[in-house]
Structures are given as C-alpha cells and as structure tokens.
C-alpha positions in Angstrom: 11.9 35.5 -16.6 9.9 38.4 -14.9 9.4 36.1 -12.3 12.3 35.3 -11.4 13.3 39.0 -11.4 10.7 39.9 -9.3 11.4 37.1 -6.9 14.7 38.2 -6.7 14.3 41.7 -5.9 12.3 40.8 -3.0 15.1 38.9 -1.8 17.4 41.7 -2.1 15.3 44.0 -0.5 14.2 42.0 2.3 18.3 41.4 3.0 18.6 45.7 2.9 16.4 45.6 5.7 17.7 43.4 8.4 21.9 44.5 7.5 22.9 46.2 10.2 23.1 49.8 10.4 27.7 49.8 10.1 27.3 48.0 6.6 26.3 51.2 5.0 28.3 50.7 1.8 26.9 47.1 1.4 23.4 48.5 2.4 23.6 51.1 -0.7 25.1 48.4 -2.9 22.7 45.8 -2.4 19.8 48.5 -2.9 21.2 49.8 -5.8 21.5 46.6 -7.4 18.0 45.5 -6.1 16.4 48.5 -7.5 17.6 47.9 -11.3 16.8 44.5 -10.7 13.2 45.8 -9.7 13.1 48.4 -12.5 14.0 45.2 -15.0 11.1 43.2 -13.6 8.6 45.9 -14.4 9.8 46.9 -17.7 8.9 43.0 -18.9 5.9 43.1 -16.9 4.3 46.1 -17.5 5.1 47.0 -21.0 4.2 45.3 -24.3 3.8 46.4 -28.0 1.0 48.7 -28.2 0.3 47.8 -25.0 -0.1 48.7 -21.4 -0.3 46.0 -18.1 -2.3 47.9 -15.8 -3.4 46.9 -12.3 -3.2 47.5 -8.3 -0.2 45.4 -7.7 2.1 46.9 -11.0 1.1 50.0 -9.3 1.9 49.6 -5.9 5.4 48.1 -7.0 6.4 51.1 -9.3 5.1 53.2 -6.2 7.7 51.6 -4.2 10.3 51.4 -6.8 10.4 55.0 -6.8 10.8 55.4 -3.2 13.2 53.3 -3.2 15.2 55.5 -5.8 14.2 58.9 -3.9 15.4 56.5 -0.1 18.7 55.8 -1.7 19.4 59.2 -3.1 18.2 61.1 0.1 20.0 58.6 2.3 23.6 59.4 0.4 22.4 63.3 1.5 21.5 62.7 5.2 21.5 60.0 7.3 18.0 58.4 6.7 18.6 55.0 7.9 15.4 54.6 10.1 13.3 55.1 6.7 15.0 52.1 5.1 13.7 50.0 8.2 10.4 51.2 6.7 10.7 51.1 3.0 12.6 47.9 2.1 10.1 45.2 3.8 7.1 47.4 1.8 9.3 47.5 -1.5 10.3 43.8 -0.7 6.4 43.0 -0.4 5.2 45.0 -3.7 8.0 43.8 -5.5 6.4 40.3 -5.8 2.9 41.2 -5.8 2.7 41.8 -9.7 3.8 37.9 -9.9 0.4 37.3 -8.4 -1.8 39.9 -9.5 -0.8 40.4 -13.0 -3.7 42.6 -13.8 -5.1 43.6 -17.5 -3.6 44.1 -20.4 -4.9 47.7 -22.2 -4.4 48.8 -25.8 -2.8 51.9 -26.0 -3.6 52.4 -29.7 -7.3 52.2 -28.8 -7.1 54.5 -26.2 -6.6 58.5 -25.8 -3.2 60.0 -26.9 -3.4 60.9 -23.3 -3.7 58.0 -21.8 -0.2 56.8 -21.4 1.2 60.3 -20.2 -1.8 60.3 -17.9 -0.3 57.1 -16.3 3.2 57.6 -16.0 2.7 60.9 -14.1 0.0 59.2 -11.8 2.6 56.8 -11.1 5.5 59.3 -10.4 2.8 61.1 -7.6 2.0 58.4 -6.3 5.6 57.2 -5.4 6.4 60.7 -4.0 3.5 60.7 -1.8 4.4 57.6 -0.9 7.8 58.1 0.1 6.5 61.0 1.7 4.1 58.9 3.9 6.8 56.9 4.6 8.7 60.2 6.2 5.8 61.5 8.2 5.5 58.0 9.9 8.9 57.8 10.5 9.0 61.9 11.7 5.6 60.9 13.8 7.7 58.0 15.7 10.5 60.5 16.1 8.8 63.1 18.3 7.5 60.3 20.0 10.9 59.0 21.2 12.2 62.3 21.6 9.4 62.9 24.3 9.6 59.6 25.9 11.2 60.0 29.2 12.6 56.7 29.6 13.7 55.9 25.6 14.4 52.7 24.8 17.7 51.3 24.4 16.7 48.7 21.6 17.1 48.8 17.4 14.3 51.2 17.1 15.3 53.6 19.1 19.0 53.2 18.3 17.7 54.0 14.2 15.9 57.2 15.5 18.8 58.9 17.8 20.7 58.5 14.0 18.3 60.7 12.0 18.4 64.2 11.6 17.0 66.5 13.7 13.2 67.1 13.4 13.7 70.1 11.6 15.6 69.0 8.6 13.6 65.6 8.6 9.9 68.4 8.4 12.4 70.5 5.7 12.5 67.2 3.4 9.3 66.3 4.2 7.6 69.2 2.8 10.0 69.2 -0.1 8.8 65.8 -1.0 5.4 66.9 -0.9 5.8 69.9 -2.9 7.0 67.6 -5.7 4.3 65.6 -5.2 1.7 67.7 -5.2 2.9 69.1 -8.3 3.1 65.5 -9.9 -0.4 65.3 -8.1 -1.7 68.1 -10.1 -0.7 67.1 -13.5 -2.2 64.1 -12.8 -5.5 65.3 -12.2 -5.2 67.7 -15.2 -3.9 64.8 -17.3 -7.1 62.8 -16.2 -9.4 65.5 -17.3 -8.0 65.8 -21.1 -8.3 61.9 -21.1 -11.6 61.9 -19.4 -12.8 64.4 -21.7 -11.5 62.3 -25.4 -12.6 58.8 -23.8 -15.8 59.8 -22.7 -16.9 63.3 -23.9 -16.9 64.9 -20.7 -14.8 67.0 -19.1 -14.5 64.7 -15.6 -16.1 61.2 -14.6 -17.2 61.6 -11.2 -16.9 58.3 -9.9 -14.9 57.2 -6.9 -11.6 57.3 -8.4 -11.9 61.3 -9.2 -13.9 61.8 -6.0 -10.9 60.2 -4.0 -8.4 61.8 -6.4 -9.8 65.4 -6.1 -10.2 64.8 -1.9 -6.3 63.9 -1.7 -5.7 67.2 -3.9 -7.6 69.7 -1.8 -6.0 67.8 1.7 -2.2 68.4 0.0 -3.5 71.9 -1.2 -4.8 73.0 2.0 -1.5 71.5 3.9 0.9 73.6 1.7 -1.4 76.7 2.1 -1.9 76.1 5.7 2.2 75.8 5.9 3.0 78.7 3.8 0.6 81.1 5.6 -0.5 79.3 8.9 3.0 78.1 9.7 1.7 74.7 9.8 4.0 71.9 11.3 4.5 69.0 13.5 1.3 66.8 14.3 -0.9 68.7 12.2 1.3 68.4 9.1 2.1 64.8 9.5 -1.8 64.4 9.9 -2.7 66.2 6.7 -0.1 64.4 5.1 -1.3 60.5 5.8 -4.6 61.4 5.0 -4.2 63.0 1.6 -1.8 59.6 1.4 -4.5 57.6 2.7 -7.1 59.2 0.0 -5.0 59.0 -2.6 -4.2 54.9 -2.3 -7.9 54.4 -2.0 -8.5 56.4 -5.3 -6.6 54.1 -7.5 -4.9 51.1 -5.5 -8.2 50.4 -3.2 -10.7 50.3 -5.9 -7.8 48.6 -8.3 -8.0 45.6 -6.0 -11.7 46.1 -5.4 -12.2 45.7 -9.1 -9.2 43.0 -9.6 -9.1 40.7 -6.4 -12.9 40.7 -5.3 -14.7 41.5 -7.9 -12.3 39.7 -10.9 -12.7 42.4 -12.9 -10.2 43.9 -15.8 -9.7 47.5 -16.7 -12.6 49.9 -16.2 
C-alpha cells in the first residue's frame, strides 16, 4: 500500500510544480493533500513495532516532507512561489525513492533509549536546513536577475519579479536557519548521549561526526559572523550551502555510500 502512496505523492507533487502561478488556491490544495498523502507513505514505511526503517532515501523524503510543510506555510505568509518551482520536483523525486531504497530495519528495543529521539531531531534539522538551502539558491538566483541588465521575460524570471524583496527573503532565510541550527545542535548533543551508551565513548569520530561537527561550526560561524560582522548577501548564501552541503554528506552521502554501493545495512 506504501507504494502506492508513495507513487502517488510524487504524482501530486510533480503536478504542484508545472500549475501555473494564477491557480494559487489549487496550488495550496493539491500540496496540502500531497503532503498527508506523503506523511501517510512514511508512517507505513518507516515505522514498525519495536522497530525503526532507517536509510538515505527514508531520509531524504522526510527531509523533503518537511520543507514541504515549512514551503506551504511560508508561502500562505509571503508570496514564495519561485521556491515551489524548486521544492516540488525535489519532494516529487524523494517521495518515491524509499520505494526503491527501502533501507534497514533497526530494533529500537536493542538500541539506546536515545536512539529514537536522536533520530527524529536529526530529521527535523535536516529538513530545515534543507528548506533553507532551498531559499539561499533561490535568494542567489534573485540578486542575479535583479542585476541583469537585460532580465528575461520568460517563467523564471516572471517567478522572481513575484518574490519579496531581498531583504525579507535574507530576514526568513536567517530565521530558518536559526531554527535549524538549534535543531542542529540537539542533534549533535543527542548523538553524543547515544554515542556514549552504544559505544562507551563520549563521540565516535568517524565521518559521520567529522561531517556533522564541520556543518555545525560553518552554521555557527555564519550566525556569529551575522550577529557581529553584519554578515549578508553572497557570503551568507555561501556559508549557508556549504554547511548544507556538509551536512547531506554526513548522513545522506555515506547512507548511500553504505546502502547503494557498498549493500550495506545499518552501521
């Protein structure tokens, strides 16, 4: 049945992003719908008694299921439209992804009490970050067209004139990241307490906290750097990407390393 659900959603989210800009009520309908649909599909997928499915493509889906929620509840806010001409072909893409990478089962009674918590709030950073990513590319292609002399008369530059000003978009897209980083930070505390009952130490350095730590210190330094530096613009949108970048790589990359290449389960 998951399947099907999953199947589905991509459907309706690969229709969200080709509707023209007017049929805004549809738009927010449809992605609505498509997102319960989405958050239906995982449930089955993802969660079992006394169990956990765990993988690269169940998290890259519930990455994009939550910026789909945080997209829709923005856009009814300000007018975001260019970021669902981003988001809804990625959420359309990860929404079928965990009908082919299933990923491993894991025993949450075997486990550290802090395991599952240690999850979820991975997940919720992650799909901030995301979401944020998604802004910064769409801020970065923004400034772009506003210092174009000749812009373009064509969908893409029809979306952009729509957004809010630059301002307002860097106002949300620190607020994003704020959340995030917070999310981000629990995460990495949460890792340590389950580091330290699964394996007796207080942090694993392997590539997954290596990555993990390098994506904290980039977000870190960005909101210092902004609060005292008066960061903005290029340099924020920079910092931003890569701590995204660092981030995907410390969980998704070496998820698919393990899973896809390798045909590994959970390590």
């Amino acid at each position: 049945m998951q399947t099907y659900f999953l199947i589905a959603t991509a459907l309706l989210y690969a229709t969200c992003a080709v509707l023209p800009t007017r049929r805004g009520a549809l738009i927010s309908t449809l992605t609505a719908g498509a997102w319960l649909l989405h958050g239906a599909a995982l449930w089955l997928v993802m969660l079992a008694p006394g169990s956990l499915r765990v993988g690269f493509a169940t998290m890259v889906s519930a990455a994009l299921w939550v910026s789909v929620a945080a997209y829709w509840i923005e856009n009814r806010n300000f007018a975001l439209d260019g970021l669902r001409r981003l988001v809804m072909p990625c959420a359309s893409a990860a929404a079928i992804l965990p009908a082919v990478f299933p990923g491993s089962l894991v025993q949450l009674s075997g486990n550290a009490p802090a395991f599952g918590w240690h999850i979820a709030v991975a997940m919720l950073a992650y799909s901030t970050l995301t979401i944020a990513a998604f802004h910064a590319v769409l801020m970065a292609l923004q400034e772009s067209h506003l210092h174009t002399r000749k812009p373009g008369r064509g969908l893409i530059a029809n979306t952009l004139d729509q957004l809010p000003a630059l301002l307002t978009m860097e106002k949300l897209l620190f607020r994003l990241i704020g959340i995030g980083f917070i999310l981000l930070s629990l995460t990495v505390l949460s890792g340590i307490v389950f580091s330290e009952q699964l394996f007796g130490a207080v942090l694993k350095w392997d590539h997954k906290s290596v990555f993990a730590l390098l994506s904290w210190f980039l977000f870190a330094a960005l909101l210092a750097g902004r609060r005292w530096r008066g960061w903005r613009g290029k340099t924020a949108l920079r910092f931003t990407l890569a701590g995204f970048a660092t981030l995907m790589l410390a969980y998704v990359g070496s998820r698919f390393v393990l899973e896809v290449i390798l045909h590994r389960g959970f390590v």
